[in-house]
N, C-alpha and C positions, 0 to 999 in steps of 0.2 A: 617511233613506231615504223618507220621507212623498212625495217627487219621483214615486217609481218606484210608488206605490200603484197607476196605472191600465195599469202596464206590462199584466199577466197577460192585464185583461180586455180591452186590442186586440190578443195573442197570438190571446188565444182566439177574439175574434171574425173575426179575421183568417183564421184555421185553418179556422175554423165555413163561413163564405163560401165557403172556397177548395175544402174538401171536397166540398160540394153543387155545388159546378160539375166538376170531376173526376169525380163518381161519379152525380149526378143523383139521387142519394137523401139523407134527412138524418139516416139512422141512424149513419153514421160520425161526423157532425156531431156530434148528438148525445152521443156516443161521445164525443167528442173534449172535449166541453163535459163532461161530465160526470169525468173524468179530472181535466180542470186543476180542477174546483170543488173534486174529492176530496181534490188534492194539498194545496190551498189551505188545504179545515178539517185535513188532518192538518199542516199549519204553524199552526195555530189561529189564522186568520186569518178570522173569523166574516164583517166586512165584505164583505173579497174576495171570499171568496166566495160570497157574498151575489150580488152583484154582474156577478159574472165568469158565475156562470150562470145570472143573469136575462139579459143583455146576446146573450149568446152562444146560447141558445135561442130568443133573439126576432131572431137576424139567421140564422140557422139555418133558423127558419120561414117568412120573410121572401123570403130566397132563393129556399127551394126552392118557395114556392107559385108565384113569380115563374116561375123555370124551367118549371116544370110547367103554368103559361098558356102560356107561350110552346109546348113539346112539343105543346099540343093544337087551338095556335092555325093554323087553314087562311089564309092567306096570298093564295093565290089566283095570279092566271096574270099578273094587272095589277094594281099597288100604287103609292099616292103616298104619298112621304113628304117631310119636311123635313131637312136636309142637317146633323149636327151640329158636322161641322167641314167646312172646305171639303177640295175634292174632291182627290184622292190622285190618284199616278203609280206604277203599278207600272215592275217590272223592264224587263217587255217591252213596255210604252209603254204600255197598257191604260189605264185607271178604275179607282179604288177610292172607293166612295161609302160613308160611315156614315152612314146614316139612322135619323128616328123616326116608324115609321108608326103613325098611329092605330090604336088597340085592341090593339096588340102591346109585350109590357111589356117589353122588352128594345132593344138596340141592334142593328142588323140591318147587316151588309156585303154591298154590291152590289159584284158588278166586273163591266167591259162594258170593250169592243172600243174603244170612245172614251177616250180620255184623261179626258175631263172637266175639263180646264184652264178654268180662269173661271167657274167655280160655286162660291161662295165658301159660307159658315155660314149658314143660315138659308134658302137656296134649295128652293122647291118642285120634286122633278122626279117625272115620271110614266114608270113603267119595266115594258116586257114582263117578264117574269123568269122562270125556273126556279131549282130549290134543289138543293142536294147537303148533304150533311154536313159541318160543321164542322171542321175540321180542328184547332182550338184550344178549349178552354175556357172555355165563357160560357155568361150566362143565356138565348141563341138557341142552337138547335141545328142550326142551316142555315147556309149564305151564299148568296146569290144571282148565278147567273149571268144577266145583264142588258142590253136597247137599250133606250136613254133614248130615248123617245117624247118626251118636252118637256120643256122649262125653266123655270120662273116664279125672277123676282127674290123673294129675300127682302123679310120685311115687320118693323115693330116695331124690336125692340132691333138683329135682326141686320141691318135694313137701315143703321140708322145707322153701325152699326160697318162696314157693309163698306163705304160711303159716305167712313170715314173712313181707312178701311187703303188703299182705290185714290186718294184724293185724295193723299194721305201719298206714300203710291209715288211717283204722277205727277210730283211736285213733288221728289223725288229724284234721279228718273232724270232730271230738267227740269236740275237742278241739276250733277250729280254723273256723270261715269264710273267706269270699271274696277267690279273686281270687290267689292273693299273696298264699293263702296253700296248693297249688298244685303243691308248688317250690319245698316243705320240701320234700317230698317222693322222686321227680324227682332228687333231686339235691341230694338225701343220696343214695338211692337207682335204679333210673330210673325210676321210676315207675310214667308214667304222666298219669292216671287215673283219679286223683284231676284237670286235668286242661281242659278248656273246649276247640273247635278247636278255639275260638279269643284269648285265650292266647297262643294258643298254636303258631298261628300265628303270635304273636303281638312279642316271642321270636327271633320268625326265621325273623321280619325283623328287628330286630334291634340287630343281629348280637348273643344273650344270648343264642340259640337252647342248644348250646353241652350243657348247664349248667346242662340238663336234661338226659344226657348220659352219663352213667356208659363208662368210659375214663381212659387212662394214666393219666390226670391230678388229677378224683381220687386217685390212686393207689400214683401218687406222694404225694398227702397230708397227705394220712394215713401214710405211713411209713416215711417221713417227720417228723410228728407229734411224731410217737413211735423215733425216732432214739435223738431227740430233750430232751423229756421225760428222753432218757436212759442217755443224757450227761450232763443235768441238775445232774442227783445223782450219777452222775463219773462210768456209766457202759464204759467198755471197748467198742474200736472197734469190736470186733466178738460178743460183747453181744447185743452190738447193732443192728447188721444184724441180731443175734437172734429173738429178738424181733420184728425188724423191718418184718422177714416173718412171726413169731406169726401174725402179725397184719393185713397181707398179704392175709394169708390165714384165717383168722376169717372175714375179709371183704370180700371175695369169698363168705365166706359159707353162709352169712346173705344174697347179693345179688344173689346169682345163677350162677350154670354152663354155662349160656348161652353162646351162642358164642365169644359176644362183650364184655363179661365179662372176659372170660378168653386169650381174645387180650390184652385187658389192662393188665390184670396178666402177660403177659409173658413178656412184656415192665419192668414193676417193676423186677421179677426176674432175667432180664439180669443185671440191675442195681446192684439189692442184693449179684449174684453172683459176680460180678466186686470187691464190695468191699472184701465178705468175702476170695477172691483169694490174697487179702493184694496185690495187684496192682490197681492201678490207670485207670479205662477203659473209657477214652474218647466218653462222650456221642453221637456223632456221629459214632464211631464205636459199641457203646451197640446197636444203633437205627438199622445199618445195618445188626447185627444180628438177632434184631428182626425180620424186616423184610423179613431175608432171610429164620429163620425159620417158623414163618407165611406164608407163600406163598407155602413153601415144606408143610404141613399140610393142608392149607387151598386154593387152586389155583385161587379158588375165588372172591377172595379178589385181585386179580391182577385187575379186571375190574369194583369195590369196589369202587363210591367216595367216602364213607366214610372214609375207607385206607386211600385214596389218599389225603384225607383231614386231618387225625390225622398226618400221615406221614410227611405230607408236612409244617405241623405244626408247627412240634416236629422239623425240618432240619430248620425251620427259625428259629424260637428261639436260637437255640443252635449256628447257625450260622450268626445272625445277631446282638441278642441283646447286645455281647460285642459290636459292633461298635456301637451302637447309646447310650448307655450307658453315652459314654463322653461328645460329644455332646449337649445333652438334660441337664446331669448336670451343664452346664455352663449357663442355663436359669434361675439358680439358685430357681427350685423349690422341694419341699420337694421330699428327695431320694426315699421314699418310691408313690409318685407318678411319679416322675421319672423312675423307675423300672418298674412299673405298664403299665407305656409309653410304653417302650421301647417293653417288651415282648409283647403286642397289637398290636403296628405295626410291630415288627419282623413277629409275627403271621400273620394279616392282608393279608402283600405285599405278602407270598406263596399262601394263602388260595385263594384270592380276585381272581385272574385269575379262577382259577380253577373251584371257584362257577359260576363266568360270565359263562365259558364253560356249567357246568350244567345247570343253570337256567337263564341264560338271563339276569340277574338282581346281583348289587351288593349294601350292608348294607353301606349307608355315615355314619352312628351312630353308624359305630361297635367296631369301637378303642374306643371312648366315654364310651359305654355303658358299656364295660369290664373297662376301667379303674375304672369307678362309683363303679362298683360293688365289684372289688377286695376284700376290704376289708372286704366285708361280705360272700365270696367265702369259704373259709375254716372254720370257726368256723360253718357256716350251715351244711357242710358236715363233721365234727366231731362232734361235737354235735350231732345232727342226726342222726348220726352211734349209739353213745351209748342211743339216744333215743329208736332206734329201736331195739337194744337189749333188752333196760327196757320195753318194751312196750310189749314184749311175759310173763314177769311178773307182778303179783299182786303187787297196789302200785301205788303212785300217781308221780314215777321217772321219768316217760317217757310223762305224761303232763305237768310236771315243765321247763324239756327240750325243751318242743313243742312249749311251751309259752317264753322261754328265746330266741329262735331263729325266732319267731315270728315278730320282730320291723325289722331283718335282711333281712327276705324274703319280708317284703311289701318293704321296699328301693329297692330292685333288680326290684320288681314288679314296685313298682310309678316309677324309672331312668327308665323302657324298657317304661312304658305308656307314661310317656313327652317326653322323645325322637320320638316314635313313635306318636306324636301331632304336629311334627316340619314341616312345608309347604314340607320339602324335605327330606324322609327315605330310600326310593329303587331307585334306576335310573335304565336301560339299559344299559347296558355296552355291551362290544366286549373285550376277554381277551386281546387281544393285546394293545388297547387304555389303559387299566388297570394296564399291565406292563410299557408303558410311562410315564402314569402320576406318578405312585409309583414310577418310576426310577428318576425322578426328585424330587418327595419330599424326597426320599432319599437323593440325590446327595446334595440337599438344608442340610438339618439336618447336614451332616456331613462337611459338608461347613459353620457350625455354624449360617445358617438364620435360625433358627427352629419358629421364631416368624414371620417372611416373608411369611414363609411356612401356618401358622395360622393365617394369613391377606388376602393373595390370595384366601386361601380356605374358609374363611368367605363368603369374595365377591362374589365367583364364586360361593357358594352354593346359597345364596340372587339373584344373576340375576338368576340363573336356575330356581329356586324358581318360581320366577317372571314370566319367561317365560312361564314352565311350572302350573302355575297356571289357574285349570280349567274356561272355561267359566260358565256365570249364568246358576243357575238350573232353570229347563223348570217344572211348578209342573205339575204334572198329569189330577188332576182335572178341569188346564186349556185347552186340549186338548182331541178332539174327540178319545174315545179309542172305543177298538171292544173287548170284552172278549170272546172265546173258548176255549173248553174242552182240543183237542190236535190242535198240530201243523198240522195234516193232513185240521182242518178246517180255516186254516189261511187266503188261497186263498178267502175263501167266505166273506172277510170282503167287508162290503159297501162301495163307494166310498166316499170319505172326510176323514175314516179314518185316523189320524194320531197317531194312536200307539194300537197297537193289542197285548192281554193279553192275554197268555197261563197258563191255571188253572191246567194241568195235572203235575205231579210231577215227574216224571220217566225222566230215562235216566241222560245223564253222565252232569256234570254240564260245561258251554259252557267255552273256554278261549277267549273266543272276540265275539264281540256284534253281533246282530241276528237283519236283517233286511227282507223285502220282495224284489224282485226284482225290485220294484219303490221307493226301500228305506225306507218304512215304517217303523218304528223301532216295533219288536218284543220282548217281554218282558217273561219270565219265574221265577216269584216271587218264588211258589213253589220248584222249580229246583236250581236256581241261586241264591236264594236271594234277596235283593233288590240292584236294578238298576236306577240309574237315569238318566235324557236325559238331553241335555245342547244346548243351546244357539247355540253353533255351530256345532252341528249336531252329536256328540258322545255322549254314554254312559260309563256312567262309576257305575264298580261295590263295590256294600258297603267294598267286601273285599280285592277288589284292585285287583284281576285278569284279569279286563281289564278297 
C-alpha cells in the first residue's frame, strides 16, 4: 500500500484549495486540514501526518492570501492583459477572454460583444471593462464585462507557438477538405479552428471532445513513442529518459506555454523523474504528486472540471484497468481491443458521474467511440507532431504527412458521425443512478458475465430508444404562424395563431423551448437555430439543447 501513502495529502490539499474558494475564508480549510491530520495519527500514521498537515496548511495559506489580493485588488476602468489561452466563443456569439494582468494574482474572465476569433495565447489586448460578480469559484472575485480597445500579437514562447498552430492549419486546410481536418491540428496540437461548432459538438456527445486537447494522454504518447524508439537500438535506461524529456520539451515548444499545456507537462515529468531516480514510482503516487503540485501553483484548478476530469481519469485507469483486464480477456477477443476495453471503461465509470454533475447528461457511445478510435489515436498525434514541424519548412514533408494521416482522421470523424446517427447518444442522467448502474456492470464484468452485460445494455438502450422516440413532426407550413421583428411584439399576434416567428437575432440562445402564456409556441430561427414542433406539443432543437 506504500503506492497510496500520498493519497490523503492531495485529498487534503485538494479539499484545502477548494474550500477557500467556496467560502473566501481559510478557517473551514483549516478545519478541514486538521480533521484529515487527526484521523491520520488516530491510524497512527505519524509520517502522514506529518505531512498531510504541513502540505495542506501551506496550500490553505497560499490560497487564501492569494484570494484576498485579488478581493482588495482596484482593477480600474482600463486594464491590459495577456491572453492565457486563445480567445473563446460564447453561446450567443460574444468573447470570452482569460487573461493575466499585471499586479493581479489570479486569472481574470473578460467577455465583450466581439467574438474575439483570431487572438490566439499570448496576445496583448487592451480593454474598457466593468466588473460584476463571479458567478463561479475562484481566486478573482469579478468577471469582466468588456470593448477590446486593441490587439497586439503575442511575443516570446507564445509567439512561436502560435506561428506554429496557423502555419499547421494553413497547410491543412491547403491540403485537406471535409470536416474530418479539423481533427489533425486539434488532436497534434489543440488547436480546433478547423472545426466548425456541429463538429465540434458532434465530439462532445459522443464521448471523443478531449481528443482535441492538448492532455497527459499527449505527453504519454510522445515520450512513449521516444523511450520505444530508444530501446528498439539498445539506448540504455537514462538515455532513454533523455530523450524521452528531448521529446518532452520539443512538444511544449511547438504547442505552447499555455496553462493546460504545461498541466500535461508536469504529469509526464513526474513520470520521467520516477524513472531517471532508477526507482520504480507507482503511478498513483506520480498522479498525487502531481496533483499536489498543481494545486500549490495553480489553486484554480481545485474548482477546475477539467482537473477533476483528467484526474479522475488518470486514478481509474491506473486503478481499475488491472481488474477488468482478466475478465474481458476470457471473452476471448483480440488483446489489443481488449485493452482498449478496459482502459474506456476504467475511464468512463470515474469520469461519467462527474460529467452527469456538470452537464445533466451523459455519452452511451463513449466507451464505443474511444475503443473505434484507439487505433488511429497515436499515429495521428505523431505524425502530426513531425508534420507540424515540417510544415514551418520549405518542402513538400509536411503535406505527405497530412495526407498519410488523412484516412486516420475521417474513421475517428465517420465512427463519432454513425454513433452520433444511433436513435439514442446523450440521456439524462443523476450522478448517483450513474454510479449504480456502473457498479453493476462492473460487479457483472468481473463476475465474468461481460456478454450479459452487452445483452442487457443492447435491450435497455432499444426500449429507451423506443420510448424516447420523438413524436411526428408538425411542418410549419401546415400551421397558422405570426412573424415579428422582436419578442416585445409577440403579445400582438392575432388570435388563431399557432406559432409566432421571431426574426430579431440577438440575445443569448434559449435551453428549453419558448411559448406564450396560452401556450403558443414561439420560435427564434435567427437565435436558436432550427426548431421543430411535434405532434405532442414539444419542440425540439436541430442541436439537441432542448
Amino acid at each position: 500500500m506504500a503506492e497510496l501513502r500520498l493519497v490523503p495529502a492531495a485529498l487534503t490539499v485538494w479539499a484545502a484549495a477548494l474550500l477557500v474558494l467556496l467560502t473566501g475564508q481559510p478557517w473551514p480549510s483549516l478545519a478541514a486540514v486538521l480533521l484529515a491530520a487527526g484521523a491520520l495519527a488516530a491510524a497512527r500514521q505519524p509520517g502522514q501526518t506529518t505531512l498531510t498537515a504541513v502540505l495542506g496548511g501551506a496550500v490553505t495559506l497560499m490560497t487564501w492570501l492569494r484570494a484576498r489580493q485579488a478581493a482588495e485588488t482596484d482593477l480600474g476602468g482600463q486594464i491590459t492583459g495577456t491572453l492565457n489561452t486563445a480567445a473563446g466563443t460564447t453561446s450567443a456569439g460574444g468573447g470570452i477572454l482569460r487573461l493575466s494582468v499585471p499586479g493581479y494574482p489570479a486569472q481574470l474572465t473578460a467577455f465583450t460583444d466581439e467574438s474575439g476569433q483570431g487572438l490566439p495565447a499570448g496576445a496583448t489586448v487592451a480593454l474598457e471593462a466593468t466588473y460584476s460578480e463571479a458567478g463561479s469559484p475562484g481566486l478573482s472575485p469579478v468577471v469582466a464585462d468588456a470593448e477590446i480597445l486593441s490587439a497586439g500579437p503575442p511575443t516570446g514562447w507564445a509567439a512561436i507557438a502560435a506561428h506554429v498552430k496557423d502555419t499547421f492549419a494553413a497547410a491543412v486546410d491547403a491540403r485537406l477538405s471535409g470536416e474530418h481536418r479539423g481533427l489533425i491540428p486539434g488532436m497534434v496540437l489543440g488547436d480546433v479552428s478547423l472545426q466548425s461548432d456541429a463538429a465540434q459538438q458532434l465530439y462532445i456527445d459522443t464521448g471523443l471532445s478531449h481528443l482535441s486537447a492538448v492532455s497527459g494522454s499527449n505527453v504519454t504518447i510522445v515520450t512513449t513513442v521516444a523511450i520505444m524508439a530508444c530501446r528498439a537500438i539498445g539506448v540504455g535506461p537514462r538515455g532513454q529518459t533523455a530523450v524521452a524529456a528531448l521529446a518532452l520539451v520539443g512538444f511544449v515548444g511547438l504547442v505552447g506555454l499555455e496553462p493546460s499545456v504545461l498541466r500535461a507537462a508536469v504529469t509526464g515529468l513526474v513520470g520521467l523523474a520516477a524513472v531517471l531516480g532508477s526507482a520504480q514510482m507507482e503511478p498513483v503516487h506520480a498522479l498525487c504528486v502531481a496533483v499536489i503540485v498543481l494545486l500549490a501553483v495553480d489553486p484554480d484548478l481545485a474548482a477546475a472540471w477539467g482537473f477533476a476530469l483528467s484526474v479522475a481519469a488518470t486514478a481509474g485507469i491506473v486503478a481499475l484497468t488491472p481488474l477488468l483486464d482478466a475478465p474481458l480477456s476470457r471473452t476471448r477477443l483480440p488483446l489489443l481491443l481488449v485493452r482498449s476495453l478496459a482502459v474506456s471503461i476504467a475511464a468512463d465509470v470515474v469520469t461519467a458521474p462527474l460529467i452527469a454533475m456538470m452537464a445533466g447528461e451523459v455519452s452511451l457511445v463513449a466507451v464505443v467511440a474511444n475503443v473505434v478510435v484507439t487505433p488511429a489515436t497515436a499515429p495521428v498525434t505523431v505524425l502530426g507532431l513531425f508534420a507540424a514541424a515540417l510544415a514551418l519548412l520549405p518542402g513538400p514533408g509536411a503535406g505527405l504527412l497530412i495526407t498519410v494521416v488523412s484516412p486516420l482522421t475521417w474513421w475517428i470523424h465517420a465512427s463519432a458521425d454513425w454513433l452520433a446517427s444511433l436513435p439514442v447518444v446523450t440521456v439524462s442522467a443523476d450522478p448517483v443512478w450513474v454510479l449504480i448502474v456502473y457498479g453493476w456492470i462492473i460487479a457483472a464484468i468481473l463476475a465474468g458475465k461481460t456478454w450479459l452485460v452487452v445483452t442487457v445494455g443492447l435491450v435497455g438502450l432499444l426500449s429507451y430508444a423506443r420510448a424516447e422516440s420523438p413524436a411526428p413532426e408538425i411542418p410549419l407550413e401546415l400551421l397558422v404562424t405570426h412573424t415579428v421583428a422582436t419578442v416585445d411584439d409577440v403579445d400582438a399576434a392575432p388570435p388563431g395563431t399557432q406559432a409566432i416567428i421571431v426574426t430579431d437575432p440577438d440575445g443569448r440562445r434559449a435551453d428549453r423551448p419558448s411559448a406564450t402564456v396560452d401556450g403558443v409556441p414561439v420560435l427564434f430561427p435567427a437565435r436558436d437555430g432550427p426548431v421543430t414542433l411535434h405532434t405532442d406539443g414539444t419542440q425540439r432543437a436541430a442541436d439537441g439543447r432542448f
